[in-house]
C-alpha positions as CSV (number, residue, x, y, z in Angstrom):
1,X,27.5,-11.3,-21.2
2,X,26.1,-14.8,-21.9
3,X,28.2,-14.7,-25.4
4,X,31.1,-14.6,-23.8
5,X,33.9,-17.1,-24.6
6,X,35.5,-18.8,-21.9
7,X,39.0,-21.1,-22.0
8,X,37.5,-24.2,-22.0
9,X,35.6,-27.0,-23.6
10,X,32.2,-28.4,-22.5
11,X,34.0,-32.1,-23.3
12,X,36.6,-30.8,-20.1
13,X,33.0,-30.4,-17.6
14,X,31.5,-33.7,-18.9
15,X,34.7,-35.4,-18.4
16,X,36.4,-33.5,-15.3
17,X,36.6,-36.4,-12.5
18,X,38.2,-38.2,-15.6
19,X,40.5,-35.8,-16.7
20,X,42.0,-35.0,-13.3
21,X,42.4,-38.5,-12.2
22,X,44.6,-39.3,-15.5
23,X,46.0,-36.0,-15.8
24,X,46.6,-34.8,-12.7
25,X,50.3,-33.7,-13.5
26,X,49.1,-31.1,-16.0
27,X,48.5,-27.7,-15.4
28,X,44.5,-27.2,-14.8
29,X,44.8,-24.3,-17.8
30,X,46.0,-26.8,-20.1
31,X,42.8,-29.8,-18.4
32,X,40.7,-27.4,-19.4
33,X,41.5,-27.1,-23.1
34,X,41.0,-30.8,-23.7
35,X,38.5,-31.5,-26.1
36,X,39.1,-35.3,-27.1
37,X,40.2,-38.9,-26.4
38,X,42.3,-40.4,-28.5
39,X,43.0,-44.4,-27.8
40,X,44.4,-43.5,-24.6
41,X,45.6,-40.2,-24.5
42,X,43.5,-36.9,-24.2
43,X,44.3,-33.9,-27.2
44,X,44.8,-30.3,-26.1
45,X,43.7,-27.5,-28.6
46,X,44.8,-23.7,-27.2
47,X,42.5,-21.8,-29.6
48,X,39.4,-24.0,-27.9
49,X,36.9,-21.1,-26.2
50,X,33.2,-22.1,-25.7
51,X,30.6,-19.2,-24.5
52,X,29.1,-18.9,-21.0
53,X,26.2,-19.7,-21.7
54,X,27.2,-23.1,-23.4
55,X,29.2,-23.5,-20.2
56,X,26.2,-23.0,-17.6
57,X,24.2,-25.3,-19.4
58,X,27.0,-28.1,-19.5
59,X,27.1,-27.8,-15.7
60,X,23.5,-27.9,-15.3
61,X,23.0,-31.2,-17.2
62,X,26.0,-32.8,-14.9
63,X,24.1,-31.8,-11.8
64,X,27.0,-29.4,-10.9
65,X,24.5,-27.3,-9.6
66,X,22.9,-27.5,-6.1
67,X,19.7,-26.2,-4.6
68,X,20.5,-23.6,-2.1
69,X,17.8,-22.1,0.5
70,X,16.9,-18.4,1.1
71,X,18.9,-17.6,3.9
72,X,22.4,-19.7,2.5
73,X,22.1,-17.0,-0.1
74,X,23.1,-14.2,2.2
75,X,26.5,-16.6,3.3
76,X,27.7,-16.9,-0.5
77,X,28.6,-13.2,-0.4
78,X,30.9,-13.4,2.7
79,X,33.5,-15.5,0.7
80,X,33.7,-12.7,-1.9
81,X,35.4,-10.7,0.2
82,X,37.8,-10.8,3.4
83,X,36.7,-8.6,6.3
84,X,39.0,-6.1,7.6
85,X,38.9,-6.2,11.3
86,X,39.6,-3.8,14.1
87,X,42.3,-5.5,16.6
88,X,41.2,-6.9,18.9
89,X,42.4,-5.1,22.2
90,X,39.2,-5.1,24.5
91,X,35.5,-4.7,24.7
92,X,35.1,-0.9,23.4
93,X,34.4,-2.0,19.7
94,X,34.9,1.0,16.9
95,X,31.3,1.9,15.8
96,X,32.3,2.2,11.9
97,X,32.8,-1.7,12.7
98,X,29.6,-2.3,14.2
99,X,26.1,-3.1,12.9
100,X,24.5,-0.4,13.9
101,X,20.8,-2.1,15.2
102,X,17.5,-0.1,15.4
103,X,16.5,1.0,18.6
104,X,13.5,-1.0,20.2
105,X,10.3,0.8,20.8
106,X,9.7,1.1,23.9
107,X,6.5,-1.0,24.7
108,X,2.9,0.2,25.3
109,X,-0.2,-1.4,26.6
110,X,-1.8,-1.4,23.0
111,X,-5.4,-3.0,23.2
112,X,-5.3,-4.8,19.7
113,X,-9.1,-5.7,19.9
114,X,-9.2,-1.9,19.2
115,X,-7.2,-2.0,16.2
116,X,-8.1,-5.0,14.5
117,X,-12.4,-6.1,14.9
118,X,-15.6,-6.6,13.6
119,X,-17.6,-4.1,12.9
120,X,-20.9,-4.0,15.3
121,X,-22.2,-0.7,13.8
122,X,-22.0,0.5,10.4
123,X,-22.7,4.2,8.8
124,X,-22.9,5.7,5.9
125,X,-22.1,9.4,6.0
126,X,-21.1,12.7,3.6
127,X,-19.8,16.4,4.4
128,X,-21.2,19.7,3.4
129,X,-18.7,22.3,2.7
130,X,-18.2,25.9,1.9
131,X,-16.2,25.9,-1.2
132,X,-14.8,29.5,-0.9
133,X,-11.2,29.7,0.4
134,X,-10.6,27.1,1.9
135,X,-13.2,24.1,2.2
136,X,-14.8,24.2,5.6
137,X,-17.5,21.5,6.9
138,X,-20.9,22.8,8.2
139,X,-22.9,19.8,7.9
140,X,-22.9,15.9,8.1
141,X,-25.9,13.8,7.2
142,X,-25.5,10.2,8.1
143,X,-27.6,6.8,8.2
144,X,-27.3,3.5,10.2
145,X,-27.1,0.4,7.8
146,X,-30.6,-1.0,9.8
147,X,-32.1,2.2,8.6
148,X,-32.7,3.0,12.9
149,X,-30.4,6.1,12.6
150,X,-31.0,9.2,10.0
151,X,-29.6,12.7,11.3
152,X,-27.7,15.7,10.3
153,X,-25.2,17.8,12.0
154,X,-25.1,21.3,11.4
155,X,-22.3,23.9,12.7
156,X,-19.0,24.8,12.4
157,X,-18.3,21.4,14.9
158,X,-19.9,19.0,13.6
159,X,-17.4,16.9,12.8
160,X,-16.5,16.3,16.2
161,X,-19.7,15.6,17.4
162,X,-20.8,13.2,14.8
163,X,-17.5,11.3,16.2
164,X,-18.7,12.1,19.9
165,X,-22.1,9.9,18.4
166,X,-20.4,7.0,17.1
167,X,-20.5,3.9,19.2
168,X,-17.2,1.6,19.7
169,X,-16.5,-0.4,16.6
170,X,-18.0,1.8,14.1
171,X,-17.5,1.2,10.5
172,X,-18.5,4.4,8.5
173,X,-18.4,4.6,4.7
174,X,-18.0,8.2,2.8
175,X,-17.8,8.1,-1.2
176,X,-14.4,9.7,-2.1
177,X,-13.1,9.5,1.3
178,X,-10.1,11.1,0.3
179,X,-12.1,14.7,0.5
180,X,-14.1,14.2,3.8
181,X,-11.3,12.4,5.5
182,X,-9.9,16.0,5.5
183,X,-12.6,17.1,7.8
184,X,-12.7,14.2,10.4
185,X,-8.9,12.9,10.7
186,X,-8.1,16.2,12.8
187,X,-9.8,15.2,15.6
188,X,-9.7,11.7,15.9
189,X,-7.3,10.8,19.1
190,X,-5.2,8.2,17.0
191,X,-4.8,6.3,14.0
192,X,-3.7,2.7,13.9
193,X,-1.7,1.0,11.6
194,X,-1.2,1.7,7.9
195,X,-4.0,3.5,6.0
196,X,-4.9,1.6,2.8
197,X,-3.9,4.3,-0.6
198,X,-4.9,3.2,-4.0
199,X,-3.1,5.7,-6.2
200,X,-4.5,9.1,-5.3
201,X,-7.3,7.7,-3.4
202,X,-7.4,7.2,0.6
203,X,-9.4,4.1,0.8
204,X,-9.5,3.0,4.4
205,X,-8.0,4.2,7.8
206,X,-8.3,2.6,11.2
207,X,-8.1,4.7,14.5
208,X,-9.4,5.3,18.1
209,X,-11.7,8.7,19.3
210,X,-11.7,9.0,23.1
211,X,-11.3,4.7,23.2
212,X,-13.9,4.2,20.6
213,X,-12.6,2.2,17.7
214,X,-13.4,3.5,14.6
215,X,-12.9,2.2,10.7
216,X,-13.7,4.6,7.7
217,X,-14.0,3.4,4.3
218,X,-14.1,5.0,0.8
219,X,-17.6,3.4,-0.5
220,X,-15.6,3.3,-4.1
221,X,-14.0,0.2,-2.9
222,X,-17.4,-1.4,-3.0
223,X,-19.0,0.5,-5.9
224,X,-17.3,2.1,-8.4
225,X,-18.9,4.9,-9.5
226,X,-20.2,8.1,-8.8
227,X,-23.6,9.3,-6.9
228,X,-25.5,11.0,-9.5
229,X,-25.3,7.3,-11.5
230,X,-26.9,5.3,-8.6
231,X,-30.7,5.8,-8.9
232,X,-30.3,4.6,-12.6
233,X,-27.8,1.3,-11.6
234,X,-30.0,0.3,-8.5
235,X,-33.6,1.5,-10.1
236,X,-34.0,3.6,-7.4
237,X,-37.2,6.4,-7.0
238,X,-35.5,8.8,-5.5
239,X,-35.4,10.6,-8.7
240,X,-31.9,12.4,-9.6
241,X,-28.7,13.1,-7.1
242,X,-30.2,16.3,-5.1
243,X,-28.6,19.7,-6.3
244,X,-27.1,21.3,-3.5
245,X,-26.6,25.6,-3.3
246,X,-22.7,24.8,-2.5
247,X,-21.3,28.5,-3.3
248,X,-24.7,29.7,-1.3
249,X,-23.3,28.4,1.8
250,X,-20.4,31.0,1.8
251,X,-18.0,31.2,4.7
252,X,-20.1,35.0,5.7
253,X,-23.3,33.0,5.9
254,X,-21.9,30.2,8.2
255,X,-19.9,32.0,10.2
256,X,-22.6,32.3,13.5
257,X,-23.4,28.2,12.5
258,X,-26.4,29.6,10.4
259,X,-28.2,26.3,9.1
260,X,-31.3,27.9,7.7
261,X,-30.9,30.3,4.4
262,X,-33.8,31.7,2.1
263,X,-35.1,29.3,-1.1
264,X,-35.2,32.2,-3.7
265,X,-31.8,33.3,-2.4
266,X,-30.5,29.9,-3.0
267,X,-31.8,29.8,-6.2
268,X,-29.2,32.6,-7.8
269,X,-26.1,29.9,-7.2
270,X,-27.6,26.7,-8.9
271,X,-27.8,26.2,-12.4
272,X,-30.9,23.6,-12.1
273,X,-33.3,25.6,-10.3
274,X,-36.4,23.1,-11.4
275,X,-34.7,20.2,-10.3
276,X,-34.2,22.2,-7.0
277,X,-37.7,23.6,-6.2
278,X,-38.5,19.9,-7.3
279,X,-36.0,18.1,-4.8
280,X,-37.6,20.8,-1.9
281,X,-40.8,20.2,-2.8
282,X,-40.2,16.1,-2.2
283,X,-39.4,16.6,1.3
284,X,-41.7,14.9,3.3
């Protein structure tokens, strides 16, 4: 597109105020192909094309261009084009005239110190599922940042009871959020604004349970990598990432909330049984 010849000469642009003050009884086709001065007369060549890029960059070095603003953008288009409007007869406009405008929301008493705040409390929490058919929570175990809250809920509920817990302006962190944000969005009575999504990943989502405002995070925003790694990266004693009887937890098993189960059963669903009876055997 930028190769494209056009009927004129770049001497024409330099010389333009010129040309049409001496020349003004000539056609502007035949201005246009002028390319020289001679003594006092200007030369006209008809086979004189010069490309549009040669062109643009003739204007810009004669300041034929001007800087324009963001919003006198939008007007240059209206002078393409002519509108074709409706007669005007009385106030009933035709709608395929009109700008059709969005509908206002209608207003509500929103308390935004609930949906933007600081954070006075802050968690750090992770489901237990049954992981046959579909993936049902039967346990939460959470801790307080100042190390003043450690607890687990058991039960087919306990999902909405570790939200009935939560003080207003909670900030709770789960690692991969986008799994146990399956188990908790459900119940809570609203979500605020836009949750944050980084590719497949659900990385934050703001909300309200019965007034309380509530933030939960995906701890992967913070560190990057997965459980079983920590005790190395942070030198920690805890000794490896616990292994947990996931497939001995069946739906059967939990279905009266049954949070107790039998060691040596457990044992026939794990693959590191030492590691197991050695994690048990840490409890204090």
């Amino acid at each position: 597109m930028l190769n494209e010849r056009l009927p004129m000469t770049t001497y024409f642009i330099r010389n333009y105020k010129e040309i049409l003050k001496a020349c003004g009884g000539m056609n502007n086709e035949k201005q246009m192909k002028i390319y020289t001065k001679r003594e006092d007369k200007y030369v006209v060549r008809y086979d004189r094309t010069t490309p549009l890029w040669d062109v643009m960059k003739t204007l810009w070095e004669c300041k034929y261009f001007e800087p324009i603003s963001y919003g006198e953008l939008f007007t240059y288009t209206t002078d393409l084009y002519k509108q074709n409007l409706a007669p005007f007869k009385d106030l009933t406009y035709a709608p395929k005239y009109c700008v059709q405008l969005k509908k206002k929301a209608e207003s509500k008493e929103v308390n935004k110190a609930k949906c933007k705040f600081i954070p006075e409390h802050v968690f750090f929490a992770d489901f237990e599922c049954s992981t046959d058919g579909f993936h049902k929570a039967f346990n939460i175990c959470y801790d307080s940042e100042d190390g003043s809250v450690s607890e687990s809920i058991w039960g087919q509920n306990c999902a909405t009871e570790f939200l009935e817990r939560l003080p207003d302006k909670s900030l709770i962190y789960f690692h991969n959020l986008s799994y146990d944000i399956n188990f908790i969005l459900r119940h809570m009575t609203e979500v605020k604004g836009t949750p944050i999504i980084k590719g497949s990943r659900t990385m934050q989502i703001t909300g309200l349970y019965k007034g309380r405002a509530i933030i939960i995070k995906d701890s992967y925003s913070v560190i990057n990598k997965k459980l079983k790694l920590f005790p190395a990266m942070f030198n920690l004693q805890t000794g490896p990432k616990e292994v947990f009887p996931y497939n001995y937890y069946s739906s059967v098993l939990l279905a009266n909330d049954n949070r107790t189960g039998v060691i040596s059963e457990a044992c026939k669903f794990i693959h590191d049984a030492d590691t197991f009876m050695k994690n048990i055997d840490s409890i204090k």
